[in-house]
mmCIF file of the N, C-alpha and C atoms, coordinates in Angstrom:
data_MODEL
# 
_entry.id   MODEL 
# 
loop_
_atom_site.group_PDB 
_atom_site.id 
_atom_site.type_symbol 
_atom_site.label_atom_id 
_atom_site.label_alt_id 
_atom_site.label_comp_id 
_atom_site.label_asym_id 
_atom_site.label_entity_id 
_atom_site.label_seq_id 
_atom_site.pdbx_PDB_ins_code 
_atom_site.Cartn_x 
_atom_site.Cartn_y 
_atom_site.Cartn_z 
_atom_site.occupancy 
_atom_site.B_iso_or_equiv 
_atom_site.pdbx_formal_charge 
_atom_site.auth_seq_id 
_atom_site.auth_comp_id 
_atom_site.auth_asym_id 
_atom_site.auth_atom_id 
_atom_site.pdbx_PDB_model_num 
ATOM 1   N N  . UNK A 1 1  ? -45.591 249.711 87.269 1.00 0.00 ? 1  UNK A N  1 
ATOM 2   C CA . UNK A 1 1  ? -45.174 250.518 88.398 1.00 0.00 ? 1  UNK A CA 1 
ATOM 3   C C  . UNK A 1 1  ? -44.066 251.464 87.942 1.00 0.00 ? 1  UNK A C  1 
ATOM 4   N N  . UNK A 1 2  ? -44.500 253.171 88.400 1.00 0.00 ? 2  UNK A N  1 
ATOM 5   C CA . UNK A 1 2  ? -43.507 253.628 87.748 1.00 0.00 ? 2  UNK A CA 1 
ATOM 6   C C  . UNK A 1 2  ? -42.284 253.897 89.343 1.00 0.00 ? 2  UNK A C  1 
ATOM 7   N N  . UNK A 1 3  ? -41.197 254.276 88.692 1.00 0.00 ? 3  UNK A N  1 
ATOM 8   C CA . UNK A 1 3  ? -40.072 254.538 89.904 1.00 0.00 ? 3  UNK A CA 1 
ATOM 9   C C  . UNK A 1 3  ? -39.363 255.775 88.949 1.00 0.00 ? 3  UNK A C  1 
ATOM 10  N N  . UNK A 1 4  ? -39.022 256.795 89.937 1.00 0.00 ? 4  UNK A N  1 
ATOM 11  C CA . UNK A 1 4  ? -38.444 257.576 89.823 1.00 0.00 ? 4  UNK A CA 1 
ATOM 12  C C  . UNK A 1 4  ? -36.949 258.017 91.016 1.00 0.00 ? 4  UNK A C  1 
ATOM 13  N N  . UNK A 1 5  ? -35.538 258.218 90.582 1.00 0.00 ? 5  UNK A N  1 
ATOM 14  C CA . UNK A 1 5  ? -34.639 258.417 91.329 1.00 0.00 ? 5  UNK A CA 1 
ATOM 15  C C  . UNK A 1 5  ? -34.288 259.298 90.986 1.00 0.00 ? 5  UNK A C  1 
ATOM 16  N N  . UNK A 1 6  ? -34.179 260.297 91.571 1.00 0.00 ? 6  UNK A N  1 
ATOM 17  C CA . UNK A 1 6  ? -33.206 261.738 91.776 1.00 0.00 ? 6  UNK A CA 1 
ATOM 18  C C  . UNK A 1 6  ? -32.162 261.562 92.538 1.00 0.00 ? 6  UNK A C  1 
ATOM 19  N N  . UNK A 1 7  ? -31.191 261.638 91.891 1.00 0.00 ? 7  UNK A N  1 
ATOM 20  C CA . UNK A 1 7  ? -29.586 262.079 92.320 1.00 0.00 ? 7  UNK A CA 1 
ATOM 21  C C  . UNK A 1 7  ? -29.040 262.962 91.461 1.00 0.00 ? 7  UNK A C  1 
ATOM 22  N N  . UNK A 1 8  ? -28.671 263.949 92.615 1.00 0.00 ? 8  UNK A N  1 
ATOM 23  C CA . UNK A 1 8  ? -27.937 264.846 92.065 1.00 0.00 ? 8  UNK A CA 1 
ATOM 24  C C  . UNK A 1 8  ? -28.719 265.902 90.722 1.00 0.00 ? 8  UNK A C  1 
ATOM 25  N N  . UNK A 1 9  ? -27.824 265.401 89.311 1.00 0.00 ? 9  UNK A N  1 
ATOM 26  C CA . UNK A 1 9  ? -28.008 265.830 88.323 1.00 0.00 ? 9  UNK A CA 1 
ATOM 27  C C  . UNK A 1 9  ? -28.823 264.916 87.487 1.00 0.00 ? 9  UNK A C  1 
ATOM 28  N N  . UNK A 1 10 ? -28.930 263.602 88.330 1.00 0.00 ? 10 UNK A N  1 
ATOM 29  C CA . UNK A 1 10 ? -29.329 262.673 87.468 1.00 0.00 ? 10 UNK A CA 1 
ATOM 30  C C  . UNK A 1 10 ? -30.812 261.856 87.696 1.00 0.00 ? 10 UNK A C  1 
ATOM 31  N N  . UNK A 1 11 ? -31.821 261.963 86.610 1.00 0.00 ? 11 UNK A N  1 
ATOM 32  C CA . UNK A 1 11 ? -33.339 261.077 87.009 1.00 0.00 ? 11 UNK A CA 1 
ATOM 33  C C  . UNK A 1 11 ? -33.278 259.786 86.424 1.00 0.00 ? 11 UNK A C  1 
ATOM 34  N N  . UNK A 1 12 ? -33.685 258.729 86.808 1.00 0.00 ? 12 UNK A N  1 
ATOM 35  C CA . UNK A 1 12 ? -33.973 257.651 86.263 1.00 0.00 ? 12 UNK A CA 1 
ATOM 36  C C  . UNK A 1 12 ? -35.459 257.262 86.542 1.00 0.00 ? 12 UNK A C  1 
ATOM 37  N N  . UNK A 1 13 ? -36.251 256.784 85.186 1.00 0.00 ? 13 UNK A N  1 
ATOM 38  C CA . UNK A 1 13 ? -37.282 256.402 85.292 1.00 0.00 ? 13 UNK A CA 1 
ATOM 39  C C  . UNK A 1 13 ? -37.653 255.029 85.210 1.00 0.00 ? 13 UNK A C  1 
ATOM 40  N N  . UNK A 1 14 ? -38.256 254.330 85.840 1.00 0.00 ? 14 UNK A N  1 
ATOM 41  C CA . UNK A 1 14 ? -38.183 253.169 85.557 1.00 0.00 ? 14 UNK A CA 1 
ATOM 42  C C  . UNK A 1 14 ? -39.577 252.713 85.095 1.00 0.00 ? 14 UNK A C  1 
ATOM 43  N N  . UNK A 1 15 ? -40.400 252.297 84.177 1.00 0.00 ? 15 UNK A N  1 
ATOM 44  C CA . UNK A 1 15 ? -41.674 252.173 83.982 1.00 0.00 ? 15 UNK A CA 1 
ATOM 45  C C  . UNK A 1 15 ? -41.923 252.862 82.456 1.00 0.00 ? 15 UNK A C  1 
ATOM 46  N N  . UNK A 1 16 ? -40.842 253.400 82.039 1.00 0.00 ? 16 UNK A N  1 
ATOM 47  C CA . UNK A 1 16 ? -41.031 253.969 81.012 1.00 0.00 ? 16 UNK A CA 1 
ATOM 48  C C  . UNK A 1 16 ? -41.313 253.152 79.467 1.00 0.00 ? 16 UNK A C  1 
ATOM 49  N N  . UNK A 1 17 ? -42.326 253.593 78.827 1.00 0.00 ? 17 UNK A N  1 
ATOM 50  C CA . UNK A 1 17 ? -42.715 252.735 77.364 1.00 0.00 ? 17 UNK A CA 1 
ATOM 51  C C  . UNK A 1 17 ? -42.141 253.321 75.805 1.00 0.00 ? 17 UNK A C  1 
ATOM 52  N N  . UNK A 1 18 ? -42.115 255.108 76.391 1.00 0.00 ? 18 UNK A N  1 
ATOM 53  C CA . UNK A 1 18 ? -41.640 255.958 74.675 1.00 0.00 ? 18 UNK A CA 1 
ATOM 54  C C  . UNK A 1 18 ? -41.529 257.220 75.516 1.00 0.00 ? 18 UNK A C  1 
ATOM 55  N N  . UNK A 1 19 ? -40.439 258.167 75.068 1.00 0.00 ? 19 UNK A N  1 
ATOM 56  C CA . UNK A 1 19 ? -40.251 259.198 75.408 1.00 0.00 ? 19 UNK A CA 1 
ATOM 57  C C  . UNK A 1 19 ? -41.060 259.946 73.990 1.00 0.00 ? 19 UNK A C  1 
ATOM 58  N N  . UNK A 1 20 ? -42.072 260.859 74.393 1.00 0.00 ? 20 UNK A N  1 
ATOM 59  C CA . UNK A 1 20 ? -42.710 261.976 73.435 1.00 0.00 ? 20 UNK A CA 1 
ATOM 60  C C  . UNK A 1 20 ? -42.459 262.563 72.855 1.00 0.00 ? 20 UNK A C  1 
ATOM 61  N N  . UNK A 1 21 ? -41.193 263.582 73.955 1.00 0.00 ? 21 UNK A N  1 
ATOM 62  C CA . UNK A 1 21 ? -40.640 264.471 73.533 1.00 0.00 ? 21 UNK A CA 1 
ATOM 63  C C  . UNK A 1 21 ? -39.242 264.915 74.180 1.00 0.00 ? 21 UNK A C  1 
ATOM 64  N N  . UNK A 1 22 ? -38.386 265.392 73.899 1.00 0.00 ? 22 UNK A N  1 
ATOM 65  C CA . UNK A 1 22 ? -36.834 266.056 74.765 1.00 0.00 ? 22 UNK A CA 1 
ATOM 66  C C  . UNK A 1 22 ? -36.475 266.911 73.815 1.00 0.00 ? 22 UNK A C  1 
ATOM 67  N N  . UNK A 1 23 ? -36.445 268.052 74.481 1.00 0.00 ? 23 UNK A N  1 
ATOM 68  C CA . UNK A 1 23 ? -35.846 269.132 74.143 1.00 0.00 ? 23 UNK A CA 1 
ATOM 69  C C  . UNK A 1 23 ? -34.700 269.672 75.460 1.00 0.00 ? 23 UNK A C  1 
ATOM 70  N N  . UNK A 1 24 ? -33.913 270.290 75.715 1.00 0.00 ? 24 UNK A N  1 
ATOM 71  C CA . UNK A 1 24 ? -33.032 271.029 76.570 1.00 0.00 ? 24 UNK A CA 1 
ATOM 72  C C  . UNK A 1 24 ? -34.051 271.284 77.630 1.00 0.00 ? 24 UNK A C  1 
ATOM 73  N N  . UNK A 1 25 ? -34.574 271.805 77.698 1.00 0.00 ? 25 UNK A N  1 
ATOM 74  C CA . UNK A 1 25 ? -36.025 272.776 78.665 1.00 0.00 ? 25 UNK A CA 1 
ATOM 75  C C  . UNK A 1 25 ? -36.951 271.371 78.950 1.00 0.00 ? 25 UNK A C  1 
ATOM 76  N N  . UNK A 1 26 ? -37.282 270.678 77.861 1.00 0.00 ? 26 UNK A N  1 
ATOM 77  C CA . UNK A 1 26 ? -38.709 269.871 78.854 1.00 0.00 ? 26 UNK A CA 1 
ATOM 78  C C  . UNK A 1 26 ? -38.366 268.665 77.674 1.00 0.00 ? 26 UNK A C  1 
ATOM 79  N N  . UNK A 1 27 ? -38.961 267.772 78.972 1.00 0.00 ? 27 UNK A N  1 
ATOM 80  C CA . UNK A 1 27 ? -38.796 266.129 78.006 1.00 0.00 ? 27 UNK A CA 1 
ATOM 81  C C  . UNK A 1 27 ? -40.369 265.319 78.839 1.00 0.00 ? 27 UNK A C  1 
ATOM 82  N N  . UNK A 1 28 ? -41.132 264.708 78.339 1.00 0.00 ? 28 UNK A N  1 
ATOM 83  C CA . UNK A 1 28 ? -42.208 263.831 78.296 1.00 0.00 ? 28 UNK A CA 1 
ATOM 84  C C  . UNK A 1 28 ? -42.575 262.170 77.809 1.00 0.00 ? 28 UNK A C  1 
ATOM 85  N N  . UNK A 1 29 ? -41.791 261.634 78.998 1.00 0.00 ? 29 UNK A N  1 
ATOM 86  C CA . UNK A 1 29 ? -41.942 260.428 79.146 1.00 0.00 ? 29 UNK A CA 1 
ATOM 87  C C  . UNK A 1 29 ? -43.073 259.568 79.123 1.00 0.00 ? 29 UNK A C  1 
ATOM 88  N N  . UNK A 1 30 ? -43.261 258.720 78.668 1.00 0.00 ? 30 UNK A N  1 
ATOM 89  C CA . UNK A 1 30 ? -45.004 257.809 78.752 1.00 0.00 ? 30 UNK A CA 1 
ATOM 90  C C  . UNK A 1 30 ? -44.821 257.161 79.683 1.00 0.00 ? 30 UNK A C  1 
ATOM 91  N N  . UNK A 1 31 ? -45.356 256.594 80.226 1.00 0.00 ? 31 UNK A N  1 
ATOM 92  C CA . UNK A 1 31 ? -45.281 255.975 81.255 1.00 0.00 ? 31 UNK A CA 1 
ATOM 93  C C  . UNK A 1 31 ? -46.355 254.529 81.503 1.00 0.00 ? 31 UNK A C  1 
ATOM 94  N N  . UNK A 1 32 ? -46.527 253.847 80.343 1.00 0.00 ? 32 UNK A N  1 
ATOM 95  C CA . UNK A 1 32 ? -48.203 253.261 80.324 1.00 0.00 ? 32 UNK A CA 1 
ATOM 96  C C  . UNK A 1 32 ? -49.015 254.194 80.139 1.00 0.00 ? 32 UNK A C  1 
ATOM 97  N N  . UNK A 1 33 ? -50.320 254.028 81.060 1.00 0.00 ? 33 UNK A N  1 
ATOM 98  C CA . UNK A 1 33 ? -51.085 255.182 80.681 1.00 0.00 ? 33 UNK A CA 1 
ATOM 99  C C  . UNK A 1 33 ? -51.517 256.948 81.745 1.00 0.00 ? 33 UNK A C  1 
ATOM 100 N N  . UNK A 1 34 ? -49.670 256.739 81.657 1.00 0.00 ? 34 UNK A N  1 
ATOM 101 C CA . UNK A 1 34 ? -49.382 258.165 82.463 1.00 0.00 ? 34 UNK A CA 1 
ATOM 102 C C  . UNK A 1 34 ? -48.410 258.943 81.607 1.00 0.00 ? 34 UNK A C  1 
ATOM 103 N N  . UNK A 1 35 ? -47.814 260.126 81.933 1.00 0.00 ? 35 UNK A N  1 
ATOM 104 C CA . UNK A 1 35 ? -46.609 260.579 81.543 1.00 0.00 ? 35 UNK A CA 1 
ATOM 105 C C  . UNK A 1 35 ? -46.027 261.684 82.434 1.00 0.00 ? 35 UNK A C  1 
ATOM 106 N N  . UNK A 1 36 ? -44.885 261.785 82.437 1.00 0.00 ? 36 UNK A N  1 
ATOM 107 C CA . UNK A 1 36 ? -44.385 262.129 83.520 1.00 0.00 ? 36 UNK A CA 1 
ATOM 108 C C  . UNK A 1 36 ? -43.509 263.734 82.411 1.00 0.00 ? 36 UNK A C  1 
ATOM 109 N N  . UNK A 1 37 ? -43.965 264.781 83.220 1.00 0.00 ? 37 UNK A N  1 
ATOM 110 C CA . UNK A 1 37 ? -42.967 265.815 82.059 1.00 0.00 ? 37 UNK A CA 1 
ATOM 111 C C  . UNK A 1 37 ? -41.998 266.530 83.072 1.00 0.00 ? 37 UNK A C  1 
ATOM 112 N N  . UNK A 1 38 ? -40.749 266.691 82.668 1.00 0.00 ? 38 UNK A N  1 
ATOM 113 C CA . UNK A 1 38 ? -39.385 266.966 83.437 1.00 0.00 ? 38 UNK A CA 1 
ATOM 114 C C  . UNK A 1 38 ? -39.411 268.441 82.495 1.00 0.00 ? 38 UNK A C  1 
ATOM 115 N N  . UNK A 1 39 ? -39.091 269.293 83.496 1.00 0.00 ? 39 UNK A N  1 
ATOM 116 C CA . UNK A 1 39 ? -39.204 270.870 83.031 1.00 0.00 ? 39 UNK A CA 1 
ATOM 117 C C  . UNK A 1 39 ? -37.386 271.211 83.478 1.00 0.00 ? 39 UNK A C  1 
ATOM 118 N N  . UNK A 1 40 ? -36.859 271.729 82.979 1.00 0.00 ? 40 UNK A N  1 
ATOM 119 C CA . UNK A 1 40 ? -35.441 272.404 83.478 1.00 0.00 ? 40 UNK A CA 1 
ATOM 120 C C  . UNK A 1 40 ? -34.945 273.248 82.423 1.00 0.00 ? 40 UNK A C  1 
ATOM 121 N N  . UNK A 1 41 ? -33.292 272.563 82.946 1.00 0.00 ? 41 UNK A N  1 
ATOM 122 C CA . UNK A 1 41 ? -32.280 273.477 82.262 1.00 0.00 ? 41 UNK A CA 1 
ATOM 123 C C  . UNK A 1 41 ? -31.409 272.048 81.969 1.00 0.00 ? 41 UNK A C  1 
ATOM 124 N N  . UNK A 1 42 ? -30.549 272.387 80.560 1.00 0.00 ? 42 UNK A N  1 
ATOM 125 C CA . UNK A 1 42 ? -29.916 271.347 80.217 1.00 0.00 ? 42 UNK A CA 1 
ATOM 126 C C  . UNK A 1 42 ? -29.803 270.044 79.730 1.00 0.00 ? 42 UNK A C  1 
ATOM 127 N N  . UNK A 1 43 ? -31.244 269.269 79.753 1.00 0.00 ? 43 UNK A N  1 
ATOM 128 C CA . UNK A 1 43 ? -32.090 268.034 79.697 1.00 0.00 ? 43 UNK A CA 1 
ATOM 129 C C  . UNK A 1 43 ? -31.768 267.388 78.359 1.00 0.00 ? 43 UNK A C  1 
ATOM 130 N N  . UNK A 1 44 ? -30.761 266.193 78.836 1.00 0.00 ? 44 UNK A N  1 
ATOM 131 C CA . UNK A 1 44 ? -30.893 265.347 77.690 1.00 0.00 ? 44 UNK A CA 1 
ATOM 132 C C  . UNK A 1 44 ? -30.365 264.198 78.224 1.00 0.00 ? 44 UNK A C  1 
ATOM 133 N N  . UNK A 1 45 ? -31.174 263.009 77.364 1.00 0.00 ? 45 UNK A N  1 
ATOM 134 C CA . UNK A 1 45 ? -31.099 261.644 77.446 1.00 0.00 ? 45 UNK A CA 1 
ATOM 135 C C  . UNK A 1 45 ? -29.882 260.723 77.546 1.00 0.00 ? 45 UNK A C  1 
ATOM 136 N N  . UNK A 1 46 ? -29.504 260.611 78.868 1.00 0.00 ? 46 UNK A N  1 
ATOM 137 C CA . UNK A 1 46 ? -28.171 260.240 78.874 1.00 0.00 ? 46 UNK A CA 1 
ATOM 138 C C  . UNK A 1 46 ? -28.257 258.044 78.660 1.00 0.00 ? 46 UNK A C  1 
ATOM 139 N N  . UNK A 1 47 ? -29.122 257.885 78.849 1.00 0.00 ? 47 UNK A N  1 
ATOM 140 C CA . UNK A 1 47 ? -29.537 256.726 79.227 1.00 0.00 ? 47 UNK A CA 1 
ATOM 141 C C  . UNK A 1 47 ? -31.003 255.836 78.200 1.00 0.00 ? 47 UNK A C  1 
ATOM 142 N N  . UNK A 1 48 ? -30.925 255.082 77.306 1.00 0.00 ? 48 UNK A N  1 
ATOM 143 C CA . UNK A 1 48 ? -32.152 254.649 77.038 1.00 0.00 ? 48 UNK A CA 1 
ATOM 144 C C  . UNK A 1 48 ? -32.356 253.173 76.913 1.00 0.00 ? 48 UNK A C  1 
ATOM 145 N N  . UNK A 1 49 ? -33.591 252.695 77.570 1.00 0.00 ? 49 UNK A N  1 
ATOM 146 C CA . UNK A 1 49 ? -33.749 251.397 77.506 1.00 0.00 ? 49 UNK A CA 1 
ATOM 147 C C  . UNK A 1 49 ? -34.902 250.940 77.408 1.00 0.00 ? 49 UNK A C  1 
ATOM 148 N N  . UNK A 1 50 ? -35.486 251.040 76.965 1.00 0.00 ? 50 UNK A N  1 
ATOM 149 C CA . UNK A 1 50 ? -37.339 250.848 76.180 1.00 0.00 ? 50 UNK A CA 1 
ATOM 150 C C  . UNK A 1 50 ? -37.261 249.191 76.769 1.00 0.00 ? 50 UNK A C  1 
ATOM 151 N N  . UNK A 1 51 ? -36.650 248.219 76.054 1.00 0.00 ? 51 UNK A N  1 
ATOM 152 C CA . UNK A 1 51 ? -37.045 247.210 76.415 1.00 0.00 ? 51 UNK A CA 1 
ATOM 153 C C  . UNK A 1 51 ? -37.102 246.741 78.388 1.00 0.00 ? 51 UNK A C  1 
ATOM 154 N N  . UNK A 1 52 ? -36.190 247.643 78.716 1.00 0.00 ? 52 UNK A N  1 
ATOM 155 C CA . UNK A 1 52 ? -36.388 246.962 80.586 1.00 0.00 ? 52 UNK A CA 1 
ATOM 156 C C  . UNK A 1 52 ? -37.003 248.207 81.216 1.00 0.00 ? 52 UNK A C  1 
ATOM 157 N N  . UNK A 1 53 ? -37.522 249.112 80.185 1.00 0.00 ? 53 UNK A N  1 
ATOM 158 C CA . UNK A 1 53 ? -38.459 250.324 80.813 1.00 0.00 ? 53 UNK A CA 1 
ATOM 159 C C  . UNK A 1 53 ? -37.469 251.366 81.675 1.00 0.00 ? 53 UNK A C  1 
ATOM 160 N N  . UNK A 1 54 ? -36.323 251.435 81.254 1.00 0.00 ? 54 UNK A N  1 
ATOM 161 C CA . UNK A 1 54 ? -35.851 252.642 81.807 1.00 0.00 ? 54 UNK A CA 1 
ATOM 162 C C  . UNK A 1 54 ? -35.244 253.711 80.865 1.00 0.00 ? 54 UNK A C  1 
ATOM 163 N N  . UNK A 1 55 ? -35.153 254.899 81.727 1.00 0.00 ? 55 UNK A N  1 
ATOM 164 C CA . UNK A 1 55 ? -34.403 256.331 80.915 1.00 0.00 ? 55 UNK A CA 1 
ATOM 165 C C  . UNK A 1 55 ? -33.808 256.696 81.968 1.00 0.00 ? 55 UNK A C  1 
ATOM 166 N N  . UNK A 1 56 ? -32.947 257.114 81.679 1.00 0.00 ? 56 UNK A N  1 
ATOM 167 C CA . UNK A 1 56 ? -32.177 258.704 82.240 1.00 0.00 ? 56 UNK A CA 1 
ATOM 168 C C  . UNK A 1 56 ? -31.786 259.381 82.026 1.00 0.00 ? 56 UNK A C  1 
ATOM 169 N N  . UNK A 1 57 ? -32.143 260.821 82.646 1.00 0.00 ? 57 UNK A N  1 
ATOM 170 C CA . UNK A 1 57 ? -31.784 262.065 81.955 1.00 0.00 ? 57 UNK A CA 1 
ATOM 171 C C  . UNK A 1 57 ? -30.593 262.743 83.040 1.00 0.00 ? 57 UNK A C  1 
ATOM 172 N N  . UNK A 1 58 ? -29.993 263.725 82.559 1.00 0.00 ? 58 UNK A N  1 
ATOM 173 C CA . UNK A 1 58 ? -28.891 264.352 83.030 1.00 0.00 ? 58 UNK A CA 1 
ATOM 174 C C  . UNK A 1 58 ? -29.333 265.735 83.015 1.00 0.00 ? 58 UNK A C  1 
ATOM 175 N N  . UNK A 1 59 ? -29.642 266.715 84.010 1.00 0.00 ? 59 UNK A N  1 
ATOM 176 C CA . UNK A 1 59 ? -29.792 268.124 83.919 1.00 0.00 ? 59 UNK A CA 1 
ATOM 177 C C  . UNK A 1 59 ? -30.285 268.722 84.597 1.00 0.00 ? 59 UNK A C  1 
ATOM 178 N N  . UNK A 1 60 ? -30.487 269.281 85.116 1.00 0.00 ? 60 UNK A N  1 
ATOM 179 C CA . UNK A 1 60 ? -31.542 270.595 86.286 1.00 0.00 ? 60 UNK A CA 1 
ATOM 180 C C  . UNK A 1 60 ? -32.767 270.902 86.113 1.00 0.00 ? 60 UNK A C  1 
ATOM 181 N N  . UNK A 1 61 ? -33.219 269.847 87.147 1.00 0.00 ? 61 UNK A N  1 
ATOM 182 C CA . UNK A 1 61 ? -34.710 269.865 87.276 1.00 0.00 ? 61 UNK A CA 1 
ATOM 183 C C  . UNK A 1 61 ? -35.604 270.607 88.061 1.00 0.00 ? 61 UNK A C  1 
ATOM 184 N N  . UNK A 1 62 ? -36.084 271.921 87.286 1.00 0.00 ? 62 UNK A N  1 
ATOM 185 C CA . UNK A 1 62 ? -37.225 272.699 88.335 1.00 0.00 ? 62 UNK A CA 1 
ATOM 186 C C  . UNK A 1 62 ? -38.615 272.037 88.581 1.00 0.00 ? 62 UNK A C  1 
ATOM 187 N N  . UNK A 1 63 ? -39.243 270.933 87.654 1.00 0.00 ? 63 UNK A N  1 
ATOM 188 C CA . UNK A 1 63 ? -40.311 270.581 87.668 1.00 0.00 ? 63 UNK A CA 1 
ATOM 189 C C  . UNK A 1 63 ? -40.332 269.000 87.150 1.00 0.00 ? 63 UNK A C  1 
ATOM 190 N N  . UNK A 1 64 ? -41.089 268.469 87.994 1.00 0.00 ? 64 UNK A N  1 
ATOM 191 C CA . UNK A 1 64 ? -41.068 267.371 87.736 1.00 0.00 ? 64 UNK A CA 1 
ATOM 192 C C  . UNK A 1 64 ? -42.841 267.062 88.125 1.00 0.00 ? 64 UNK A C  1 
ATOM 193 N N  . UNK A 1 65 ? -43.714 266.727 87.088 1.00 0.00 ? 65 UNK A N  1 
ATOM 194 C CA . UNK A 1 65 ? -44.876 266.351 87.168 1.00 0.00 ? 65 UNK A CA 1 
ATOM 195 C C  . UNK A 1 65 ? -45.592 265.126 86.832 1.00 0.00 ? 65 UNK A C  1 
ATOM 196 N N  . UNK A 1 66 ? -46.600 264.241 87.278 1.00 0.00 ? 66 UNK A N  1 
ATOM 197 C CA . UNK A 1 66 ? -47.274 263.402 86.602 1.00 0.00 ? 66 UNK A CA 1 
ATOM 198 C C  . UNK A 1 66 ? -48.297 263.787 86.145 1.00 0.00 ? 66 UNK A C  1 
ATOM 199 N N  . UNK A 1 67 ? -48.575 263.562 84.617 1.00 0.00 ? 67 UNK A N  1 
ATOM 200 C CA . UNK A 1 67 ? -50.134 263.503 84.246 1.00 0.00 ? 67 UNK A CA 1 
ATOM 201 C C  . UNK A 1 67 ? -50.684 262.407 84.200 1.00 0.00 ? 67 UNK A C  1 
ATOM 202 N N  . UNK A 1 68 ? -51.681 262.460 84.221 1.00 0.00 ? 68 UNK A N  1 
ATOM 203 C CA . UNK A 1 68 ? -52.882 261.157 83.964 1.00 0.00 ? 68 UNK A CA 1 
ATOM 204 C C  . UNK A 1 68 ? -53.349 261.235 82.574 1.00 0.00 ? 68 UNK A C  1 
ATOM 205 N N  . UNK A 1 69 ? -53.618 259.446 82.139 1.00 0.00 ? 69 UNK A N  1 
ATOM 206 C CA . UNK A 1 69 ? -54.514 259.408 81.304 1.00 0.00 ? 69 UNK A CA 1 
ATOM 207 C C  . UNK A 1 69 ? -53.803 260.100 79.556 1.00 0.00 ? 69 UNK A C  1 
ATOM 208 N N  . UNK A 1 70 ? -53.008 259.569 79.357 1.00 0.00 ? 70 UNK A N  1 
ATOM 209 C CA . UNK A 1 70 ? -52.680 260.194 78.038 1.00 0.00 ? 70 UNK A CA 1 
ATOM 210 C C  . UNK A 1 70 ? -53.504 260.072 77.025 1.00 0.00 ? 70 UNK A C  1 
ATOM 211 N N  . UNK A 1 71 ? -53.626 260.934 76.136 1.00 0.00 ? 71 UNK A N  1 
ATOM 212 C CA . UNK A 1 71 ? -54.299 260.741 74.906 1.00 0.00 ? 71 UNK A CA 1 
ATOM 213 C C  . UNK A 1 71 ? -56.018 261.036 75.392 1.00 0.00 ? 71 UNK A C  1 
ATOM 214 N N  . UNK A 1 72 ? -56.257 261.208 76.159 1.00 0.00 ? 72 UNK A N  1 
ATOM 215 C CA . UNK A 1 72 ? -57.483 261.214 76.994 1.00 0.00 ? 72 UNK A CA 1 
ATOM 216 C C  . UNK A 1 72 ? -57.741 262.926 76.633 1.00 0.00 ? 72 UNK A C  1 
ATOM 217 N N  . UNK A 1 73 ? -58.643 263.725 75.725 1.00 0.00 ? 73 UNK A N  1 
ATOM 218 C CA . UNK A 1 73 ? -59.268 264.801 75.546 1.00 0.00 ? 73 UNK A CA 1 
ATOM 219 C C  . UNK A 1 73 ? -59.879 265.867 76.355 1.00 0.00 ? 73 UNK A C  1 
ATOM 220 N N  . UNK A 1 74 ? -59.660 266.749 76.644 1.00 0.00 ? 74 UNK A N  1 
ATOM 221 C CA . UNK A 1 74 ? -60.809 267.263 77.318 1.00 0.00 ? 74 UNK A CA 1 
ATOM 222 C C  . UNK A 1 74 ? -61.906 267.776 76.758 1.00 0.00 ? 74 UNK A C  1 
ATOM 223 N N  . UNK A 1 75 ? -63.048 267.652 77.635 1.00 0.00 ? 75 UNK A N  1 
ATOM 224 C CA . UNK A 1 75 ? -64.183 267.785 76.922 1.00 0.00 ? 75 UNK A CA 1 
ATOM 225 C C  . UNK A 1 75 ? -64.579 269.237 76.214 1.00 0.00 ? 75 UNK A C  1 
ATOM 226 N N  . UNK A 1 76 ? -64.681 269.327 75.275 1.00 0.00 ? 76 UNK A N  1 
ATOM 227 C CA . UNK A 1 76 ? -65.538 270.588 74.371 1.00 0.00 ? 76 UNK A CA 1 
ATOM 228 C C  . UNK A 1 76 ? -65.762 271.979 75.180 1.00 0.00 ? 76 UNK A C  1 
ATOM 229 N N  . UNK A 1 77 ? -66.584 271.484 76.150 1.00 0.00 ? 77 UNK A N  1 
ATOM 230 C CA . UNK A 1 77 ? -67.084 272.597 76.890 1.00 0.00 ? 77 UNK A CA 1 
ATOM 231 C C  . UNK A 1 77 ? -66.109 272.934 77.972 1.00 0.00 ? 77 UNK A C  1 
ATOM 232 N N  . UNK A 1 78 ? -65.677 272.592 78.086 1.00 0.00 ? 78 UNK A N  1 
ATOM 233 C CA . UNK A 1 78 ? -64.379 272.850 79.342 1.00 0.00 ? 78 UNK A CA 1 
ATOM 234 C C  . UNK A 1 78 ? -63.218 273.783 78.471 1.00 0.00 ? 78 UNK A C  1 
ATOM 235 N N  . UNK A 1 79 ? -62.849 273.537 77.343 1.00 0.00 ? 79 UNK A N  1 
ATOM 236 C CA . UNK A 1 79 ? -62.086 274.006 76.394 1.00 0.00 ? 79 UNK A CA 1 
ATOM 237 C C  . UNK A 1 79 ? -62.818 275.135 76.250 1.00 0.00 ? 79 UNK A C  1 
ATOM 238 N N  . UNK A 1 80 ? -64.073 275.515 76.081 1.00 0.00 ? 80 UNK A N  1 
ATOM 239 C CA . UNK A 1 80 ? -64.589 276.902 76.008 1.00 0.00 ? 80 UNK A CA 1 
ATOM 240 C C  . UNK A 1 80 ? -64.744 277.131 77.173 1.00 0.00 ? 80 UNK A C  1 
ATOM 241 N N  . UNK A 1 81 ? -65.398 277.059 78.596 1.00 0.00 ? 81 UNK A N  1 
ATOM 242 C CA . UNK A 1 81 ? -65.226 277.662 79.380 1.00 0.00 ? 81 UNK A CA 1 
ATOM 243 C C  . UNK A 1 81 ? -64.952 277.631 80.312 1.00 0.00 ? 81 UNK A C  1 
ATOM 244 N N  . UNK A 1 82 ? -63.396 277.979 80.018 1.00 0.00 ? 82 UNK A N  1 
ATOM 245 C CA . UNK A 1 82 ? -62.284 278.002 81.226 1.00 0.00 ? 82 UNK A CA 1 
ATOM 246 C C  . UNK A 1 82 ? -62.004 278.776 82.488 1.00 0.00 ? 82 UNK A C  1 
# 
């Protein structure tokens, strides 16, 4: 189960397995077999805890999305015609 808290300046994820990626601008959390990507300004890992499944980040969040299904391809033909 994932949980997400917004306060303020601050997200906490709870459900989290490996962060992907963090850069300032965008960070990509796993989530099992989801991932969650945080788009802003300022973004960095104030918080890490892999073993009780949490993160938190500190920074200004314009976007906050879930994807499905990581690692999951899209098919061939969809990639050509978009």
């Amino acid at each position: 189960m994932n949980i997400l808290h917004l306060e303020g300046d601050l997200l906490l994820i709870k459900g989290a397995t490996k962060i992907i990626s963090s850069t300032q601008t965008q960070a990509v959390v796993e989530t099992g077999e989801n991932a969650i990507v945080l788009t802003g300004t300022n973004i960095e890992v104030k918080k890490l805890n892999l073993e009780e499944g949490e993160v938190c980040f500190n920074g200004k969040f314009s976007l906050i999305k879930l994807n499905g299904a990581i690692g999951q391809k899209t098919p061939l033909l969809k990639r050509i015609f978009k």
